[in-house]
DODO-93581 format. One record per atom (N, C-alpha, C): atom name; x, y, z; residue number from 1; residue in one letter. Coordinates in pm, 1 decimal. Example, Ala and Ser with C-alpha at 12.3 -4.5 7.8 and 13.67 -1.06 7.14 Angstrom:
BEGIN
<r N,<1319.0,-569.0,780.0>,1,a>
<r CA,<1230.0,-450.0,780.0>,1,a>
<r C,<1320.0,-330.0,780.0>,1,a>
<r N,<1285.0,-225.0,708.0>,2,s>
<r CA,<1367.0,-106.0,714.0>,2,s>
<r C,<1290.0,3.0,787.0>,2,s>
% end
This chain:
BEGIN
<r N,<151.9,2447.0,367.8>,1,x>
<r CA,<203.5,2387.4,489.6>,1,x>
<r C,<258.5,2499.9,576.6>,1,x>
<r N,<202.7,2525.2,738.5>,2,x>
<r CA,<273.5,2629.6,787.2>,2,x>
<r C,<415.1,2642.3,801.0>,2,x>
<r N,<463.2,2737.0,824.9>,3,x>
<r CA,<639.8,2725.4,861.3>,3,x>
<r C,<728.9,2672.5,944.1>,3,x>
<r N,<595.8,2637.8,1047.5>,4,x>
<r CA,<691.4,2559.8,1208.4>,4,x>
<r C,<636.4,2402.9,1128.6>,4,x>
<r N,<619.7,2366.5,1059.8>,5,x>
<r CA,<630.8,2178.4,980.9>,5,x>
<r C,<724.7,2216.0,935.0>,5,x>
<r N,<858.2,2116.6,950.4>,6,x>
<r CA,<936.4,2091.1,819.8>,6,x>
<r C,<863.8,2003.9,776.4>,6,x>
<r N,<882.6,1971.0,611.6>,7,x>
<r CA,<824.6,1866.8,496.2>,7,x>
<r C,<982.7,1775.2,497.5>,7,x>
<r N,<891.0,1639.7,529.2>,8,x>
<r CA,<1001.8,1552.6,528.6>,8,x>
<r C,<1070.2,1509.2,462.4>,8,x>
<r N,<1181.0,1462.2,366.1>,9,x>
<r CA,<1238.9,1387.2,272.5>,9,x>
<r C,<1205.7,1285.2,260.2>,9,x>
<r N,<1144.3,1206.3,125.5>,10,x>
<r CA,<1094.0,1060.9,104.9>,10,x>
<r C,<1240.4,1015.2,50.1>,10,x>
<r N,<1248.8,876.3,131.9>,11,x>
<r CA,<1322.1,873.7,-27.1>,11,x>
<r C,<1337.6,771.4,-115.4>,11,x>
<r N,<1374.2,803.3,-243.4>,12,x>
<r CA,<1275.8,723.9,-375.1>,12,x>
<r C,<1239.0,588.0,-330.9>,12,x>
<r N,<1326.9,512.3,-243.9>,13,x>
<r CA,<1299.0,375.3,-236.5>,13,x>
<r C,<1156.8,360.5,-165.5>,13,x>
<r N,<1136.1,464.6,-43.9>,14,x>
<r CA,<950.6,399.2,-20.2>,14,x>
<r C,<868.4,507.9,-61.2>,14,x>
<r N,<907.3,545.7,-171.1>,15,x>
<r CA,<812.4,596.4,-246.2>,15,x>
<r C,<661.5,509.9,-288.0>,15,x>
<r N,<696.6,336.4,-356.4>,16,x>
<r CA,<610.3,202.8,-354.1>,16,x>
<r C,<546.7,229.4,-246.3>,16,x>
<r N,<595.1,183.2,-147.9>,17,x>
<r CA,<505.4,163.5,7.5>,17,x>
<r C,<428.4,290.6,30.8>,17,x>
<r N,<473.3,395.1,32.7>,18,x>
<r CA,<412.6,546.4,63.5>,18,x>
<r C,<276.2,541.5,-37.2>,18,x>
<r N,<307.2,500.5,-127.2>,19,x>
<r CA,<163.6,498.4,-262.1>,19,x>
<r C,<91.2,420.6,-191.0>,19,x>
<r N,<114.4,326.2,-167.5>,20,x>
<r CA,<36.7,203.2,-130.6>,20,x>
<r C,<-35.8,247.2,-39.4>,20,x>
<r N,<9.6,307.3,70.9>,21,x>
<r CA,<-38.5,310.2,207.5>,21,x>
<r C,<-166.6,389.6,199.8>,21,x>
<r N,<-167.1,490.1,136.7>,22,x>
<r CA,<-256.1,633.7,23.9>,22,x>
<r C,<-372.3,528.9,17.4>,22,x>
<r N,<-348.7,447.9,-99.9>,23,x>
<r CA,<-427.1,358.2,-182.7>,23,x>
<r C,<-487.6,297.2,-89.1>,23,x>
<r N,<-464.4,218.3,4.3>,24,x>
<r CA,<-481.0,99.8,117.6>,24,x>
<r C,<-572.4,202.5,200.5>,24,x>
<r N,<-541.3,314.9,266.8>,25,x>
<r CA,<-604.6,355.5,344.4>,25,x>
<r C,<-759.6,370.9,340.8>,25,x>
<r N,<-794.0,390.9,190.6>,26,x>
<r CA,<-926.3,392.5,177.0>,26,x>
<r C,<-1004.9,207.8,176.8>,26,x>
<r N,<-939.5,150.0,248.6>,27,x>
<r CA,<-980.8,-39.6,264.7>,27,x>
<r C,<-999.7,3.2,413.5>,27,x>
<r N,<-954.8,57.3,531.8>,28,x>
<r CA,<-1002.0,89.4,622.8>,28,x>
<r C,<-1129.3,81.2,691.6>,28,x>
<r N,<-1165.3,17.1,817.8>,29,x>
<r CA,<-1317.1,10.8,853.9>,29,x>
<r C,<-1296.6,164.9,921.6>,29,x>
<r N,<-1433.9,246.2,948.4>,30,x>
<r CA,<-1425.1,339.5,1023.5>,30,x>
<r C,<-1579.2,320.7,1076.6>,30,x>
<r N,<-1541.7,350.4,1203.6>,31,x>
<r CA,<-1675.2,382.5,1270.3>,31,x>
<r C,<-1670.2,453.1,1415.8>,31,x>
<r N,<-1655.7,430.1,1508.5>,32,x>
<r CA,<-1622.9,453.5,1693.2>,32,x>
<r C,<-1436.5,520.6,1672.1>,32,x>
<r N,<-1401.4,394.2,1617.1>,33,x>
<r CA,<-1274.7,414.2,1548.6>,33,x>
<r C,<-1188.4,360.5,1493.7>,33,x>
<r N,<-1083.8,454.1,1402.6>,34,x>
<r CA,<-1023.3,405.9,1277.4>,34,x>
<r C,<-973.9,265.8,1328.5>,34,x>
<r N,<-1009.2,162.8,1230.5>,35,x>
<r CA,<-981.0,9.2,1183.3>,35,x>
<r C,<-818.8,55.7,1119.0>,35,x>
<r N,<-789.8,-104.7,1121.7>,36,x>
<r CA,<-620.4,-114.4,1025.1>,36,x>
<r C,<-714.7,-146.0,890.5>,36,x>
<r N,<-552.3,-187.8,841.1>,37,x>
<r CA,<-573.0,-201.0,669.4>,37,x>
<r C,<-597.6,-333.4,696.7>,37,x>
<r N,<-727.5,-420.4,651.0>,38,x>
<r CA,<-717.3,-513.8,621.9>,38,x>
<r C,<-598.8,-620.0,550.6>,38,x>
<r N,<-542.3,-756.2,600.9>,39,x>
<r CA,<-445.2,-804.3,541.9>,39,x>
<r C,<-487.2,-830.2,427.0>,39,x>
<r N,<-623.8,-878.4,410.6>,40,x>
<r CA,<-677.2,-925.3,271.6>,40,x>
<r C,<-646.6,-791.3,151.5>,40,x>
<r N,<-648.0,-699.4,240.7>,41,x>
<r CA,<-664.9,-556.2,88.9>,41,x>
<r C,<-499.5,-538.9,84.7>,41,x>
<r N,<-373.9,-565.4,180.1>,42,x>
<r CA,<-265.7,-562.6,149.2>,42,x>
<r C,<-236.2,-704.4,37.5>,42,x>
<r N,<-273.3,-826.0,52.4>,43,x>
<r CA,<-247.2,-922.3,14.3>,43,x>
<r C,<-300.2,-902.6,-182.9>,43,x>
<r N,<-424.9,-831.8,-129.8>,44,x>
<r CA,<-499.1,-824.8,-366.6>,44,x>
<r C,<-365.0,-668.2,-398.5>,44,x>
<r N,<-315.7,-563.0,-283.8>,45,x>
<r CA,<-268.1,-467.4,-345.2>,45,x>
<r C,<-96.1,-582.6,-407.2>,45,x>
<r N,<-71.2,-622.6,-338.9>,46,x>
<r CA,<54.0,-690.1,-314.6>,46,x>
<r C,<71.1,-764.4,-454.9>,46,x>
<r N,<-43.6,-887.6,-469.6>,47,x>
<r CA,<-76.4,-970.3,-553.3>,47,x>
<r C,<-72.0,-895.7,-753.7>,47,x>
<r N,<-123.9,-736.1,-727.6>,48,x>
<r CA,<-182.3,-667.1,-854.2>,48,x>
<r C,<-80.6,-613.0,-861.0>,48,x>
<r N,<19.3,-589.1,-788.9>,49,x>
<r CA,<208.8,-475.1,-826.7>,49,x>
<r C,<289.1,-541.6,-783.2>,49,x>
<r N,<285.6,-664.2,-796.8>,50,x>
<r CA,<389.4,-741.8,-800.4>,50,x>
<r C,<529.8,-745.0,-705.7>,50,x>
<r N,<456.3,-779.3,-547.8>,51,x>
<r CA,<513.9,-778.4,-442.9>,51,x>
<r C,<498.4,-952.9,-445.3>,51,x>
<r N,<492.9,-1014.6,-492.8>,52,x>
<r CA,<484.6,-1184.7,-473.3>,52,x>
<r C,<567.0,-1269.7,-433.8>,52,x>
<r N,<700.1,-1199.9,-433.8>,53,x>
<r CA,<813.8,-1294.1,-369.3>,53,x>
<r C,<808.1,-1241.1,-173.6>,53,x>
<r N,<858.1,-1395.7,-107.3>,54,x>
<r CA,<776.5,-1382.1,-2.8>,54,x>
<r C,<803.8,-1242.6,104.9>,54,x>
<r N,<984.3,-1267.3,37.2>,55,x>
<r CA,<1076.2,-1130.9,117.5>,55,x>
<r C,<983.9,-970.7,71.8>,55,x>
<r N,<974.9,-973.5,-24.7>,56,x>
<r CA,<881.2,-864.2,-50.7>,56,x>
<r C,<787.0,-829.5,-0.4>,56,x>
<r N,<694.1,-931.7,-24.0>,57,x>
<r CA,<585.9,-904.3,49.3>,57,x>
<r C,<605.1,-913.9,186.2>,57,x>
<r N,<696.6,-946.8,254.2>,58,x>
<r CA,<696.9,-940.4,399.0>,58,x>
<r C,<767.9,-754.6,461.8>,58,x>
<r N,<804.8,-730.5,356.6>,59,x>
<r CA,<911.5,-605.3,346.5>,59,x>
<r C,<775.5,-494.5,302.5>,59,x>
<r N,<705.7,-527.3,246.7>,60,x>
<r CA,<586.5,-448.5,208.3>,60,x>
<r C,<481.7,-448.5,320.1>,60,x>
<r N,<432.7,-541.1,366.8>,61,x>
<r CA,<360.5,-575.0,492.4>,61,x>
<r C,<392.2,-459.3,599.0>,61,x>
<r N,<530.1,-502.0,654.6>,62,x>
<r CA,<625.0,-418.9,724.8>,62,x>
<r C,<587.4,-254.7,740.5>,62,x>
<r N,<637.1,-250.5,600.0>,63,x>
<r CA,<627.1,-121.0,578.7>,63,x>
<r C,<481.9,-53.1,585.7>,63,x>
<r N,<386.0,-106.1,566.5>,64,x>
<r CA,<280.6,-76.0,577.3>,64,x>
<r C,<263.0,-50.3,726.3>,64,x>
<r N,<285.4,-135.9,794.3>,65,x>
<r CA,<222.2,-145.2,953.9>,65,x>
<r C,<313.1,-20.2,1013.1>,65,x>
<r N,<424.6,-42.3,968.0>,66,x>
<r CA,<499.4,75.7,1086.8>,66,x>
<r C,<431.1,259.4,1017.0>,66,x>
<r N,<401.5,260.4,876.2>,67,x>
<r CA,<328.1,379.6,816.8>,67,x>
<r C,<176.6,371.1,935.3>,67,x>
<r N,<131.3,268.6,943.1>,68,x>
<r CA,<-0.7,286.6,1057.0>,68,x>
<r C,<23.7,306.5,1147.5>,68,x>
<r N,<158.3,284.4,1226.1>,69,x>
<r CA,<148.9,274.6,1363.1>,69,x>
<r C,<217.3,458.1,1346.7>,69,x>
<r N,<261.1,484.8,1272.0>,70,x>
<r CA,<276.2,614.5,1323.8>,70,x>
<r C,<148.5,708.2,1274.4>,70,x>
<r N,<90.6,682.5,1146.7>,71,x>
<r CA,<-74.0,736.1,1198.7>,71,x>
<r C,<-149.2,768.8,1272.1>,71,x>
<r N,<-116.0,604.2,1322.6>,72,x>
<r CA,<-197.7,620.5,1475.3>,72,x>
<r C,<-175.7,704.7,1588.8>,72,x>
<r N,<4.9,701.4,1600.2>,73,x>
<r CA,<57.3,798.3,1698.6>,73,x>
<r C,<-0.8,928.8,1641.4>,73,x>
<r N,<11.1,986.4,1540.8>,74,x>
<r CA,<2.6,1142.4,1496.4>,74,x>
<r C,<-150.8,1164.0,1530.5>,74,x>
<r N,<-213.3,1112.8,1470.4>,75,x>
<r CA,<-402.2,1065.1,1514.9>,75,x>
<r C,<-451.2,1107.7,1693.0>,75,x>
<r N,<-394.0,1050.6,1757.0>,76,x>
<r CA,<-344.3,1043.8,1884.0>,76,x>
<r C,<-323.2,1166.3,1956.1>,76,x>
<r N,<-249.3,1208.0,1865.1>,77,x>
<r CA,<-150.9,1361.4,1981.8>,77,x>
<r C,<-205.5,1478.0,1860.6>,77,x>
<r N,<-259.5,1474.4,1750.6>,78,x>
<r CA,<-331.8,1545.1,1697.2>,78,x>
<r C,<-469.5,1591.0,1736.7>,78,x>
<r N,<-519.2,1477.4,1803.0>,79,x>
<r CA,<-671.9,1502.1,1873.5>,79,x>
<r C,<-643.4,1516.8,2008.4>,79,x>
<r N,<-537.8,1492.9,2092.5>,80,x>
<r CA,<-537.4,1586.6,2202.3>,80,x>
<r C,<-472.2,1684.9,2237.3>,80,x>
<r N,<-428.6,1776.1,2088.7>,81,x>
<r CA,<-397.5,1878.9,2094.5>,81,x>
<r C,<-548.5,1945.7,2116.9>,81,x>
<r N,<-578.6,1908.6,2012.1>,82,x>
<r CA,<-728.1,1974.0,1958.8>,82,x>
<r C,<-860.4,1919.5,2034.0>,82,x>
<r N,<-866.2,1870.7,2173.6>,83,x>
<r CA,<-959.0,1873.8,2252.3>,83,x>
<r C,<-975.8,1937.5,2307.4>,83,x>
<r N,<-1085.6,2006.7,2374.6>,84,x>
<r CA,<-1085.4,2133.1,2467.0>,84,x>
<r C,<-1077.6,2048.8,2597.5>,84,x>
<r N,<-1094.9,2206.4,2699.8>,85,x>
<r CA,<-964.9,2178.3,2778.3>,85,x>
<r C,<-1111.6,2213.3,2888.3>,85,x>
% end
């Protein structure tokens, strides 16, 4: 990692969600351009690690979408760094 990134602090608590998001990302459509995570592939990840109570899974959901939406931002200002000019 170069020296001008700091590496961020996780901490232990969305460590779960941070895995997930890893895992989930490869459920993604790609083509023109990057798709979300399907709800159906959050709903079987949710269902198989035992996010089933509803607060959970709504707290997991959550967490998922705001991990995409800053993807998306970084995605974003990463490719128009790196467009020519």
């Amino acid at each position: 990692m170069p020296d001008s990134i700091e590496r961020p602090e996780l901490m232990l608590e969305a460590a779960p969600i941070f895995d997930a998001w890893f895992e989930l990302s490869t459920e993604r459509s790609s083509g023109l351009s990057l798709g979300d995570i399907p709800f159906s592939a959050l709903d079987r990840y949710a269902d198989r690690y035992g996010f089933d109570d509803p607060d959970a899974f709504d707290l997991f959901r959550r967490g998922i979408r705001a991990m995409e939406d800053e993807f998306r931002t970084w995605r974003t200002e990463t490719k128009s760094i790196d467009a020519p000019s």
